[in-house]
DOFI-214814 format. One record per residue: x, y, z of N, C-alpha, C, O, CB in turn; residue in three letters. Coordinates in steps of 0.05 Angstrom, whole numbers, m for minus. Atoms other than C-alpha are relative to their C-alpha. Glycine has a CB too. Layout:
// DOFI-214814
> X,Y,Z,X,Y,Z,X,Y,Z,X,Y,Z,X,Y,Z,Ala
...
//
This chain:
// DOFI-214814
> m10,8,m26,401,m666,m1057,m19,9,21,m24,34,22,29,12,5,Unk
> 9,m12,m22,360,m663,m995,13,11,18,36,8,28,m12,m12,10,Unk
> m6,m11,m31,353,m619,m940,6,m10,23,m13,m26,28,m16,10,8,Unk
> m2,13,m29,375,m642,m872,m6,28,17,8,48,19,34,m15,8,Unk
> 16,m30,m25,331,m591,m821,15,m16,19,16,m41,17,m44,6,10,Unk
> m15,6,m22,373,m599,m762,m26,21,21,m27,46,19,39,10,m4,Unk
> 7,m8,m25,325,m585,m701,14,27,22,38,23,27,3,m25,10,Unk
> m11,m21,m3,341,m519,m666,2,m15,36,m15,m30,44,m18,31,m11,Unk
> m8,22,m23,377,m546,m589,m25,5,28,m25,27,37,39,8,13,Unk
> 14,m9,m13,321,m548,m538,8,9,30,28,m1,39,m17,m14,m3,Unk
> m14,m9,m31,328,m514,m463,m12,m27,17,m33,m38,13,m14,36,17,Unk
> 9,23,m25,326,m569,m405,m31,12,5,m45,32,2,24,2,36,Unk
> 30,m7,m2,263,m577,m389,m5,12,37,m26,23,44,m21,m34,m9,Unk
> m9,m20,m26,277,m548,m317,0,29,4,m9,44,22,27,m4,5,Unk
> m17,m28,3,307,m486,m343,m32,15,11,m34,18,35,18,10,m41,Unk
> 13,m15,m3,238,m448,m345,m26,m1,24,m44,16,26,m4,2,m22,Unk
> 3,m3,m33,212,m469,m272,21,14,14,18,35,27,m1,m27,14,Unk
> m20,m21,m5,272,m445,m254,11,32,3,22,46,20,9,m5,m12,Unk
> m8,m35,m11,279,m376,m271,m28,9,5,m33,33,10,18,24,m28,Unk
> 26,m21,m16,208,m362,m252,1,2,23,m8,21,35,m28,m9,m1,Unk
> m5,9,m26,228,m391,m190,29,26,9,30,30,33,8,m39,m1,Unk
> m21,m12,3,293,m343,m195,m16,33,m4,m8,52,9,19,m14,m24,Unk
> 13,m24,5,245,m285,m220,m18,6,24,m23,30,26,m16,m1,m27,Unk
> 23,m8,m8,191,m288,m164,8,20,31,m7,34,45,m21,m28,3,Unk
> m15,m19,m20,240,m255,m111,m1,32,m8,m6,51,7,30,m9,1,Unk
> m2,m25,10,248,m198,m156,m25,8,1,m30,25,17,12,2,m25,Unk
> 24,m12,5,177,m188,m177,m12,6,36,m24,26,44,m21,m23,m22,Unk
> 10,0,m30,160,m199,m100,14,29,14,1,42,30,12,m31,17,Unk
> m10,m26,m10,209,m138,m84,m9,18,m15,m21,36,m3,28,4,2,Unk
> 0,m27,17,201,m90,m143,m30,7,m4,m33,32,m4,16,m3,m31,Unk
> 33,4,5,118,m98,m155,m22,m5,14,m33,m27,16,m5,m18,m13,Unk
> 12,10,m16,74,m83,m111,m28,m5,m5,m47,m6,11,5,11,18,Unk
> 30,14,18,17,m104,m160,8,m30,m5,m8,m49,1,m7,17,m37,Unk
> 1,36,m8,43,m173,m166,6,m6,30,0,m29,38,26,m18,m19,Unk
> 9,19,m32,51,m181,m86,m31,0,1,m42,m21,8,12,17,33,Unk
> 36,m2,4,m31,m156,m94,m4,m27,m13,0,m45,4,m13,29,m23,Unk
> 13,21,22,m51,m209,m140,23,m33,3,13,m55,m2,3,18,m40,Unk
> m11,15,m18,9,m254,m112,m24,m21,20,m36,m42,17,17,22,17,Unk
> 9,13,m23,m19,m264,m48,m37,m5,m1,m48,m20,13,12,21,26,Unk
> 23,8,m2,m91,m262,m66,m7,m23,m12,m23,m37,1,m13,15,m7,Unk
> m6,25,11,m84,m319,m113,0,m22,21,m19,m36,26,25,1,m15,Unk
> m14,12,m14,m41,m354,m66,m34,m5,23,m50,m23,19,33,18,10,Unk
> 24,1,m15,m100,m341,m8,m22,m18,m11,m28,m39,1,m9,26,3,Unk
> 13,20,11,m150,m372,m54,m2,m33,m4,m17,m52,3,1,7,m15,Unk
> m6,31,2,m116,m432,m79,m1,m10,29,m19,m26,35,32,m7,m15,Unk
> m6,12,m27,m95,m447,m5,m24,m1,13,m26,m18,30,21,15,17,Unk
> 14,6,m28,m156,m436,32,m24,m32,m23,m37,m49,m12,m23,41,19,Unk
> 11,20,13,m188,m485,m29,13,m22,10,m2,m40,17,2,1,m28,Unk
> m14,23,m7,m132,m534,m8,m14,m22,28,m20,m45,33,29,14,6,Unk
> m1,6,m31,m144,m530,65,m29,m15,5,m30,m34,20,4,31,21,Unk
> 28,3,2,m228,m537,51,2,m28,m18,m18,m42,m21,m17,29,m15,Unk
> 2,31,13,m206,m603,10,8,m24,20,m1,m47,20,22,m4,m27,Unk
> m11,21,m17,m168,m634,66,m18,m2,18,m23,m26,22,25,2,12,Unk
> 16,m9,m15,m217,m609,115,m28,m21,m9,m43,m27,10,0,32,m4,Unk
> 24,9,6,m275,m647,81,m1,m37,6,m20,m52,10,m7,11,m33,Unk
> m1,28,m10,m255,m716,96,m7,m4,27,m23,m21,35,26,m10,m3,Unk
> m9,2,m34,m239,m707,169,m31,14,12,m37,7,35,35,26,10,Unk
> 24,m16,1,m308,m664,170,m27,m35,6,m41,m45,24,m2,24,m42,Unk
> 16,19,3,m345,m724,145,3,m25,21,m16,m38,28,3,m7,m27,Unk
> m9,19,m19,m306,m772,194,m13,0,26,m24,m19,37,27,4,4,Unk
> m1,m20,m30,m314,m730,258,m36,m3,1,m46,m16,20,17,45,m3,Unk
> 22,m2,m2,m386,m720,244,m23,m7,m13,m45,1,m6,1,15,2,Unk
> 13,12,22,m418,m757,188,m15,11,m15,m36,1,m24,m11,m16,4,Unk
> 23,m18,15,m444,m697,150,0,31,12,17,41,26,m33,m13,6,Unk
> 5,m30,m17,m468,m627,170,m1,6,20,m23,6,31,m17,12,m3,Unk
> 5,m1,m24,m454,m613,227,18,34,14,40,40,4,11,m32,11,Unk
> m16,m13,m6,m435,m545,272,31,m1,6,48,15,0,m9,6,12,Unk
> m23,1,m16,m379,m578,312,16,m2,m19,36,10,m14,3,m18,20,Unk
> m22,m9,27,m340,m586,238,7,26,2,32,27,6,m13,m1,m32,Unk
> m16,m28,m8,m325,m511,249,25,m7,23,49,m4,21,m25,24,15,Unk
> m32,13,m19,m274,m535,300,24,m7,m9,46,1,m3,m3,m25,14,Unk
> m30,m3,22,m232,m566,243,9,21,m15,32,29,m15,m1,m18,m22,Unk
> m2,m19,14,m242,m514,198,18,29,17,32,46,6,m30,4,m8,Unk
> m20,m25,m11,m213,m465,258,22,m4,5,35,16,9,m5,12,21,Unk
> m21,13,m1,m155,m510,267,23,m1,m22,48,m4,m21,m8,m21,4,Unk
> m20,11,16,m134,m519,206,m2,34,m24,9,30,m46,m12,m38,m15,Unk
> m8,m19,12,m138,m443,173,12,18,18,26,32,4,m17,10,m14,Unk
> m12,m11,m23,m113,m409,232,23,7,m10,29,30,m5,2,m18,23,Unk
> m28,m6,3,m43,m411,203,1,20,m21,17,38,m18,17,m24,m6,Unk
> 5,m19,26,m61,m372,138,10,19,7,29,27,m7,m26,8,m9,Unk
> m12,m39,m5,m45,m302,168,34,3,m7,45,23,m17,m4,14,44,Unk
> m18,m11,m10,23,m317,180,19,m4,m36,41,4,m43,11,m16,34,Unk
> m12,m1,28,31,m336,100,m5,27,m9,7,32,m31,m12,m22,m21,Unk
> 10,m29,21,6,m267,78,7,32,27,0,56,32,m51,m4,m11,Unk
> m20,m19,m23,43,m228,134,m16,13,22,m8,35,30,18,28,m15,Unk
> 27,m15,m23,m16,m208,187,5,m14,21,17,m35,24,m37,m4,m7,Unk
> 4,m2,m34,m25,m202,259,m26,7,13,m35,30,11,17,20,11,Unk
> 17,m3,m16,m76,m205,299,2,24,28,24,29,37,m1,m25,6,Unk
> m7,m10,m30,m83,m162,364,m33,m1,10,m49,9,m6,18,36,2,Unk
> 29,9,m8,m155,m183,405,3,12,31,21,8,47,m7,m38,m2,Unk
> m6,m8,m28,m173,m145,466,m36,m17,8,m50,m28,m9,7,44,6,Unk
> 35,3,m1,m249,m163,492,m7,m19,9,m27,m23,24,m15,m1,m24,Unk
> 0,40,m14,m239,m237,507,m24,m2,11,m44,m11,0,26,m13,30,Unk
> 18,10,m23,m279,m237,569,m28,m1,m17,m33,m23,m26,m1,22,29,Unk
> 18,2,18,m342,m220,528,m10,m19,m15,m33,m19,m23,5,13,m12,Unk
> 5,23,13,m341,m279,493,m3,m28,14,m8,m48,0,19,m1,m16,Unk
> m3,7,m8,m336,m314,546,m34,m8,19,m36,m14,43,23,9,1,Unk
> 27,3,m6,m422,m322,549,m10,m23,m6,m4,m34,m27,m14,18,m11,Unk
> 4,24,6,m459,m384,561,m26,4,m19,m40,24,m24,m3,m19,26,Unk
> 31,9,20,m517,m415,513,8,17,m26,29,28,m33,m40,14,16,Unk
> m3,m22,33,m531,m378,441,5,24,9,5,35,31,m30,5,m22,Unk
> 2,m33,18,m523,m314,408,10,7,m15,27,m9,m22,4,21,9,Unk
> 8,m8,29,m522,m276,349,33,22,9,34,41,25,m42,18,m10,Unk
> m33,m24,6,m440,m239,339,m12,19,m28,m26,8,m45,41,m25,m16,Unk
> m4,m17,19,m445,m186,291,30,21,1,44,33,17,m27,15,1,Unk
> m28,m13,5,m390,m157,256,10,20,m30,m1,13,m51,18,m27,1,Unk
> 1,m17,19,m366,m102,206,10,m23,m22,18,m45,m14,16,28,5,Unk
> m13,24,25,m344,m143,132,16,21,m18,4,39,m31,m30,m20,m24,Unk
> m18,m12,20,m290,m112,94,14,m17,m19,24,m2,m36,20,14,13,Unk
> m11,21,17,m262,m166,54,m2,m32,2,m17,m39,20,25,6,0,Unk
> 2,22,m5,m251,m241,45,17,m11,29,14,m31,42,7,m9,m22,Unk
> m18,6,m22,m199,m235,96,m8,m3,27,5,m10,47,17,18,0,Unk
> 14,m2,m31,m244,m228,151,m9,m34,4,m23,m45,21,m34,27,1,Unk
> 10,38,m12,m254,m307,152,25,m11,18,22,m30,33,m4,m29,m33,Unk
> m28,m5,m20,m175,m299,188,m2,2,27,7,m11,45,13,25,m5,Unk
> m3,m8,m27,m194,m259,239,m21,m14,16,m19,m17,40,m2,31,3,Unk
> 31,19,m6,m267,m300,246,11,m19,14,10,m21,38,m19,m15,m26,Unk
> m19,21,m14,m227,m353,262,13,1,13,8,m15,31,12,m10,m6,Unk
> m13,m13,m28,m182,m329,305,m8,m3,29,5,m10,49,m2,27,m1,Unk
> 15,m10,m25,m235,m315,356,m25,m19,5,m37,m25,26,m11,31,m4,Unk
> 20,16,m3,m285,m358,337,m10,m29,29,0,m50,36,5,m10,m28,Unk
> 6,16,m20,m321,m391,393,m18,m31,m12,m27,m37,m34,m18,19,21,Unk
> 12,39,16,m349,m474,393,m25,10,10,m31,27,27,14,m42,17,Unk
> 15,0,10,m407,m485,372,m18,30,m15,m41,36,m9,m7,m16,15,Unk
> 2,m6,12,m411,m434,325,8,5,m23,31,0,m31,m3,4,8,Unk
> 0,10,30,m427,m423,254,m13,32,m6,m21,49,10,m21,m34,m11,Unk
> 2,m26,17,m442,m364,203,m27,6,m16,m40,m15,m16,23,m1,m21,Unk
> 25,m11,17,m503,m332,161,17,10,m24,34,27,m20,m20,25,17,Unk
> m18,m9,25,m472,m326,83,m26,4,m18,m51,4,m15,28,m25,m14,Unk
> 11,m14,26,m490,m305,19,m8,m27,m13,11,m42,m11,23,20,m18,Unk
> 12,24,10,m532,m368,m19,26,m13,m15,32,m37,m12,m27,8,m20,Unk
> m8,8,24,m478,m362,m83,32,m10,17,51,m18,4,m2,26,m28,Unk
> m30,13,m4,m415,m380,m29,m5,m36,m8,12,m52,m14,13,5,40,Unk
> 2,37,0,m443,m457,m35,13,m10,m21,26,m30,m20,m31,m16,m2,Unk
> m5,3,38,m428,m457,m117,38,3,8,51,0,m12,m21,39,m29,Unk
> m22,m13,7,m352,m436,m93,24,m28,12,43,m27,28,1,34,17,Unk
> m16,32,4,m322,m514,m100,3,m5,27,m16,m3,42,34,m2,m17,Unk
> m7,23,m22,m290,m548,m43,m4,22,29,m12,12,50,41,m15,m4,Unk
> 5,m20,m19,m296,m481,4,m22,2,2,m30,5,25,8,22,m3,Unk
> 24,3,m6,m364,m484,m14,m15,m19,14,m36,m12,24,m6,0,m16,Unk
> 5,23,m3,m374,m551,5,5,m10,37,m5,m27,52,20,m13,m24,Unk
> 1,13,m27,m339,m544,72,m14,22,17,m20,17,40,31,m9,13,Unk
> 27,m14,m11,m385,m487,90,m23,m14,10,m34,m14,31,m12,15,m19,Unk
> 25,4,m8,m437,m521,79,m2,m27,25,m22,m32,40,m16,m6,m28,Unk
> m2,24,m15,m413,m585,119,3,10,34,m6,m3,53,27,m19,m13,Unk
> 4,m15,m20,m397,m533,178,m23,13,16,m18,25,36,11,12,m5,Unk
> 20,m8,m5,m468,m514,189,m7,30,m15,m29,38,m8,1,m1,27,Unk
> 3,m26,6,m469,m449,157,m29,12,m15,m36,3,m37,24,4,m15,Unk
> 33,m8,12,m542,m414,139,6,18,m22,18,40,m21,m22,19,24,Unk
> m2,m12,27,m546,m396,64,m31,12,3,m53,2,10,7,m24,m29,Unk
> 27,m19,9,m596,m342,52,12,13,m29,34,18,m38,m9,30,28,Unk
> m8,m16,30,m608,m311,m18,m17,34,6,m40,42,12,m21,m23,m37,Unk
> m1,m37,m12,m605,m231,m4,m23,12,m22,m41,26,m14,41,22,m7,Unk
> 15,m7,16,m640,m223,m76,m30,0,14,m41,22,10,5,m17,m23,Unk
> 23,2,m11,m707,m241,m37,m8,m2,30,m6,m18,48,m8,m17,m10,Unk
> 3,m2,m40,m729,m215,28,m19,m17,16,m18,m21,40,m12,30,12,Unk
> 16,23,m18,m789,m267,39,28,m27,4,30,m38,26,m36,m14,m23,Unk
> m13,26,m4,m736,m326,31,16,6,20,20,m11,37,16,m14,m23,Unk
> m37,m9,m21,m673,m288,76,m21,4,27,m12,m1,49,28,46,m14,Unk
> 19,3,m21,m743,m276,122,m8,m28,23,m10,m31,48,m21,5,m16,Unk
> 6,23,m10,m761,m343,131,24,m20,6,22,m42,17,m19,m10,m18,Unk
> m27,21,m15,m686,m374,142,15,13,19,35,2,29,25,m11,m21,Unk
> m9,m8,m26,m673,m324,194,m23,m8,17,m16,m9,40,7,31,2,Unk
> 22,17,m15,m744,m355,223,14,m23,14,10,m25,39,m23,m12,m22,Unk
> m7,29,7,m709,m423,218,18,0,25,16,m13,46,15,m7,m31,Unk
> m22,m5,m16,m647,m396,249,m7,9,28,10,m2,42,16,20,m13,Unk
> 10,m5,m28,m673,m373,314,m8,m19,7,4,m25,27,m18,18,7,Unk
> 9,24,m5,m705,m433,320,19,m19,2,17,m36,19,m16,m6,m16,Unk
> m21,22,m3,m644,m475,309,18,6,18,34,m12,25,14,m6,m23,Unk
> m27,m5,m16,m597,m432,356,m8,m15,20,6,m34,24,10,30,8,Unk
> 21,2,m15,m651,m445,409,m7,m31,2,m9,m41,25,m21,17,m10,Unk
> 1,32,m9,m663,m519,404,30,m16,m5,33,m36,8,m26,m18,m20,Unk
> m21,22,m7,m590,m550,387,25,33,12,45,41,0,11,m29,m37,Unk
> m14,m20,m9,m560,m490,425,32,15,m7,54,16,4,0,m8,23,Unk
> m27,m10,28,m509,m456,370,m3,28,m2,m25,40,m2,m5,m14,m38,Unk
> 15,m35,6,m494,m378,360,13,m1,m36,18,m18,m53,22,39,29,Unk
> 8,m5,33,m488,m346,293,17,24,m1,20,39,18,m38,7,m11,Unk
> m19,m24,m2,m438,m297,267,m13,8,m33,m16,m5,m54,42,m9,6,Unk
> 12,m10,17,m472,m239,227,18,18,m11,32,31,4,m22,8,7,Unk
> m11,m30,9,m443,m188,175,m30,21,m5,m43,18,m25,21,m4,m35,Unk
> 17,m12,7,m499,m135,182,m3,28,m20,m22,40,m28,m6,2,20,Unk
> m9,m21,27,m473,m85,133,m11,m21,m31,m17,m10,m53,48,6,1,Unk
> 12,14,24,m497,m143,82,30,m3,m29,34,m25,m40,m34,25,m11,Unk
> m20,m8,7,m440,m127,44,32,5,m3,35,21,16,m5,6,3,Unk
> m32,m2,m4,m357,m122,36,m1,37,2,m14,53,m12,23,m17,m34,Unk
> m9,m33,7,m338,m49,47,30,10,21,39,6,43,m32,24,10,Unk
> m32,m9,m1,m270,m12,42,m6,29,4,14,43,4,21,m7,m30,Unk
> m12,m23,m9,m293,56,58,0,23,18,m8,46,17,1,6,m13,Unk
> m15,m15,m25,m264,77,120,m27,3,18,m27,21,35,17,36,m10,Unk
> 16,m4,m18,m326,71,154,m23,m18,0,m21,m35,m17,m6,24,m2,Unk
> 12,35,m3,m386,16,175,m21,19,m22,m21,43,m25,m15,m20,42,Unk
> 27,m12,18,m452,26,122,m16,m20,13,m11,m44,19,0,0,m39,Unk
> 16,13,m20,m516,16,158,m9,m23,m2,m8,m35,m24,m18,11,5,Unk
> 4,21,m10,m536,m37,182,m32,m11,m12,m52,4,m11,4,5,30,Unk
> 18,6,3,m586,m81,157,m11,m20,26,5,m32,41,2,m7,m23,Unk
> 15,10,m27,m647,m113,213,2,m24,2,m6,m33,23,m28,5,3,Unk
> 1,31,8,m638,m184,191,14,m14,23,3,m36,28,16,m7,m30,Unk
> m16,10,m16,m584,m201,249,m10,3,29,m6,m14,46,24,12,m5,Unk
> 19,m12,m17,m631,m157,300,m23,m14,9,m29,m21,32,m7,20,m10,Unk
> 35,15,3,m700,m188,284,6,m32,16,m7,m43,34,m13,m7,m45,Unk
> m9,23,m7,m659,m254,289,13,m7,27,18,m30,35,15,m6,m18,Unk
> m7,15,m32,m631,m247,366,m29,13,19,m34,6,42,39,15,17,Unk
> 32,m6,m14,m705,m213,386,m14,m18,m3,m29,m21,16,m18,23,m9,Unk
> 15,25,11,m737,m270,357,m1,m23,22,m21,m32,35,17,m12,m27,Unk
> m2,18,m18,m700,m321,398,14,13,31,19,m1,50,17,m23,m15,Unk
> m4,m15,m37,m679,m270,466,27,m3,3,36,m12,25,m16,m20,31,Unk
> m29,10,m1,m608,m277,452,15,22,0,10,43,m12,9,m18,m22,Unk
> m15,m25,2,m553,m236,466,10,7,m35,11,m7,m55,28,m5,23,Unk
> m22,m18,20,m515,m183,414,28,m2,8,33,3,31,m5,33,2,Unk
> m20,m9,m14,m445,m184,418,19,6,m24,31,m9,m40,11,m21,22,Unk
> m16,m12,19,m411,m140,377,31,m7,m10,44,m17,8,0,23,8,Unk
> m30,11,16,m344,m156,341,12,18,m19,m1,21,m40,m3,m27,m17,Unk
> m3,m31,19,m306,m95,305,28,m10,m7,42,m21,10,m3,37,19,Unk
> m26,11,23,m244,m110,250,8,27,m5,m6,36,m23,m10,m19,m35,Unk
> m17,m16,3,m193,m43,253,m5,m4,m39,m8,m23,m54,32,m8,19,Unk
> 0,2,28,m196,m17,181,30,m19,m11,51,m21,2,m2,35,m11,Unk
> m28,13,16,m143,m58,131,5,29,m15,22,23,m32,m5,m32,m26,Unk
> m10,m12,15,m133,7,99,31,10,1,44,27,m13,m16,16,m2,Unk
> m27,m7,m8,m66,6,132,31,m17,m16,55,m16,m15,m2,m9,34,Unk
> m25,24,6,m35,m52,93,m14,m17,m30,m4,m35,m43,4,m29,35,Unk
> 10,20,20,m87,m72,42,m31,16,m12,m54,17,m3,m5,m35,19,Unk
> 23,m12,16,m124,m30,m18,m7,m11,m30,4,m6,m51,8,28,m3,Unk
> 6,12,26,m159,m68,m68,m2,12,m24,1,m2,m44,m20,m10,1,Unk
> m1,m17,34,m165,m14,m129,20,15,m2,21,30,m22,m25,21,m9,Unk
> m20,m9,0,m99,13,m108,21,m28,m5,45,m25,m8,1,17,25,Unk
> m17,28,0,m74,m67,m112,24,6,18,47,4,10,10,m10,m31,Unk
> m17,10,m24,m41,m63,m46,m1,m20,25,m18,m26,41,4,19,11,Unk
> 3,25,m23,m24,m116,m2,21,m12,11,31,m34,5,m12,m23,m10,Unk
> m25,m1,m21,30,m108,50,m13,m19,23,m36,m25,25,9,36,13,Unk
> 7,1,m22,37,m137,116,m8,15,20,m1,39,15,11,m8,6,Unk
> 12,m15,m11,3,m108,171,m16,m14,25,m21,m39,27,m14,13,m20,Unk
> 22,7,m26,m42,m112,239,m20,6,m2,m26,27,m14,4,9,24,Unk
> 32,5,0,m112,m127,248,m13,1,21,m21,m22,25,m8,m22,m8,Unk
> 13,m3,m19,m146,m104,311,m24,m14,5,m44,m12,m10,m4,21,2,Unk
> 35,11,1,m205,m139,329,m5,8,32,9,4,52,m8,m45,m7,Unk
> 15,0,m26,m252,m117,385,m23,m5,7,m42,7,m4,m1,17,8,Unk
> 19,12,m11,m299,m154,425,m20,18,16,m17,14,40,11,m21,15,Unk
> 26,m15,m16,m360,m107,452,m6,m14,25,m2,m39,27,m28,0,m18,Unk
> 25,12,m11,m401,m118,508,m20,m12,m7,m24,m5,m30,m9,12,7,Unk
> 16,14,13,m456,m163,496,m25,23,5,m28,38,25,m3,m31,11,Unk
> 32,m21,m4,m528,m122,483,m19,m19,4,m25,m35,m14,m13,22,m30,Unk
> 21,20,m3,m580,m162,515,m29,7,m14,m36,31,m13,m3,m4,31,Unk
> 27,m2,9,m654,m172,479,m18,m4,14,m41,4,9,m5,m12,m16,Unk
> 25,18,m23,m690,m208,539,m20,21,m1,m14,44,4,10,m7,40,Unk
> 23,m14,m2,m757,m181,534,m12,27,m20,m28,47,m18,3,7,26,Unk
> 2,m21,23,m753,m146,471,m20,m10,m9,m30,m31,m2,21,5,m20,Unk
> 14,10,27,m796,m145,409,m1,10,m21,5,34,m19,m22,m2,m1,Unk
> 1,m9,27,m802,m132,340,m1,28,1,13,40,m16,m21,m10,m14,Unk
> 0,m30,8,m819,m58,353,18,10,11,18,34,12,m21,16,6,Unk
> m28,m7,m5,m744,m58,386,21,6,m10,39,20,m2,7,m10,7,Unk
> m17,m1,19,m710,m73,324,7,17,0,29,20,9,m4,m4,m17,Unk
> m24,m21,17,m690,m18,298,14,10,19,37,14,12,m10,26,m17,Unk
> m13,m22,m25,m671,22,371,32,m22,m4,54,m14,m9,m23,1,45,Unk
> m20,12,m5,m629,m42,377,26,m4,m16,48,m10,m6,m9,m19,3,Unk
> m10,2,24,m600,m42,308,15,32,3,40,33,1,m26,m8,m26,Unk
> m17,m28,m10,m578,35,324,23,2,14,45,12,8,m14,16,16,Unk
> m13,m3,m17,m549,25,383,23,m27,m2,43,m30,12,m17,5,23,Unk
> m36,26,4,m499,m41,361,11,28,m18,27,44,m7,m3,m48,m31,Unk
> m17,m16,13,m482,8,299,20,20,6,42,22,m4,m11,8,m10,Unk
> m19,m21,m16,m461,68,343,23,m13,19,47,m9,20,m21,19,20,Unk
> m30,15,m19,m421,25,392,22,m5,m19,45,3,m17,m5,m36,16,Unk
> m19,12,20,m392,m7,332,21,13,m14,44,7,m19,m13,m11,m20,Unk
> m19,m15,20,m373,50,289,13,12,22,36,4,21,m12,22,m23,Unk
> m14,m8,m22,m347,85,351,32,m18,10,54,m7,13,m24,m2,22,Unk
> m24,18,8,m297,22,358,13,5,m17,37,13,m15,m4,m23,m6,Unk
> m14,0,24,m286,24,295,21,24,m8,44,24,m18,m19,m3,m19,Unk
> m19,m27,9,m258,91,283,23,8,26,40,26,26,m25,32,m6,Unk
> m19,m7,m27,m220,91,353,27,m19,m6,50,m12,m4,m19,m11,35,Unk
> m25,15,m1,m178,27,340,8,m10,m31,20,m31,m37,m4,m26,22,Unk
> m5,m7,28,m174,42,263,28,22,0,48,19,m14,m30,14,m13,Unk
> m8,m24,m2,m143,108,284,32,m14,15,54,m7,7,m24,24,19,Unk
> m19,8,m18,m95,69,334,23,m13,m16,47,m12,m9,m11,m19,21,Unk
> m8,22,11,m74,22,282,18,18,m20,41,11,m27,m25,m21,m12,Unk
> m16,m10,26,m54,74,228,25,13,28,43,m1,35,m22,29,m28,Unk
> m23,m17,m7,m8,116,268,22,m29,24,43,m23,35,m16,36,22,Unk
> m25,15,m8,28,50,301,11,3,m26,33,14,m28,m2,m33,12,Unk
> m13,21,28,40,25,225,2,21,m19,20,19,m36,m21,m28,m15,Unk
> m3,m19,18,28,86,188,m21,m8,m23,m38,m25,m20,30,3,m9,Unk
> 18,11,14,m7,87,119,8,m16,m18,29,m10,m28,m14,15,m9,Unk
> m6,18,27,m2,36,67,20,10,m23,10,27,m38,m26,m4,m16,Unk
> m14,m13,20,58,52,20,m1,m3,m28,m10,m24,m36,20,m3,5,Unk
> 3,8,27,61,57,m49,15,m8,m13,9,m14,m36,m7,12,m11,Unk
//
């Protein structure tokens, strides 16, 4: 006599969207290693999203590479903060408020700083990155369609000769440039010096400095501690440091004296930031 295998009854095919969908409240309260990896995820996928929709309207608007594409790009990530629970607070305005080029420099602590970039970001300007963001799909793609200057850091004649380029381009289609001169992401608790590359590049073309300083995140957000609360983000706008009539043997004085303003900011409205909000909990 044969067997009759009777099939074991299967769950709706619903059921297990469902309770993940039912689970992600919980994990979202009890884990604050999956809100970490949560929201960074989430950040990724989304700003990929936003850099896909963005590339049509890019190409429309301007038929290609062009600075004024940064305009969509600030339009349309702008909202990001308020998915991953951040605040802005911007004092400095006026400062920014300078005609023709120049060269922003600013401390880099994470990816998140493309938030507050935006935020503040003035028209017609565009950024100085790292060669390997281009390779990073549809984000890459609307970088590059935004104007943005890829230098490769591995080699100082090439990162030499496209800050050459760059002075030259602020200077004839009249565009500034937003530098991280730390070269670098850094989380700890303080700016690491400054490389000349951002310096050389507003002596070059006579362009103002105008510093830009990002309140530490260590108040709301530690990457090897996988924290990532909501929280406020100070940003402050410097005075502009003028170059007119500089030269190459200025660099470095000039390169000193952004750093000291900077870290000076930095540790003043770092300091402000923890004792509104306190420190990051565990």
């Amino acid at each position: 006599m044969d067997m009759l295998w009777v099939m074991p009854p299967q769950p709706p095919p619903l059921l297990l969207p469902l309770l993940l969908l039912l689970l992600l409240p919980l994990l979202m309260w009890t884990s604050s290693t999956f809100v970490f990896y949560f929201k960074k995820c989430f950040y990724v996928a989304w700003m990929m999203v936003l850099a896909l929709l963005a590339i049509p309207l890019c190409v429309l608007k301007s038929g290609g590479r062009d600075v004024e594409n940064m305009r969509i790009v600030r339009s349309l990530v702008r909202h990001v903060k308020y998915f991953l629970g951040l605040r802005f607070e911007v004092s400095g305005w006026e400062h920014l408020q300078t005609e023709g080029p120049y060269v922003i420099i600013s401390n880099h602590q994470s990816s998140l700083d493309v938030l507050g970039l935006m935020e503040i970001l003035p028209d017609r300007c565009t950024m100085i990155a790292k060669k390997e963001l281009i390779y990073a799909g549809t984000v890459g793609l609307i970088c590059w369609l935004g104007g943005i200057v890829f230098i490769n850091r591995k080699k100082t004649s090439d990162a030499k000769s496209v800050m050459a380029d760059a002075a030259q381009t602020m200077l004839d289609e009249q565009i500034r440039l937003w530098v991280f001169p730390e070269g670098t992401r850094n989380q700890r608790g303080d700016l690491l010096p400054f490389k000349k590359g951002a310096f050389h590049l507003a002596v070059q073309a006579q362009v103002p400095i105008i510093p830009v300083v990002f309140s530490s995140y260590s108040n709301f957000y530690l990457r090897k501690e996988k924290q990532f609360n909501s929280g406020t983000i100070r940003l402050k706008i410097l005075p502009k440091i003028e170059t007119k009539g500089m030269t190459t043997d200025d660099v470095s004085s000039v390169c000193d004296k952004s750093f000291d303003v900077m870290r000076s900011a930095f540790l003043s409205i770092s300091n402000s930031v923890t004792q509104s909000n306190g420190p990051v909990r565990h």
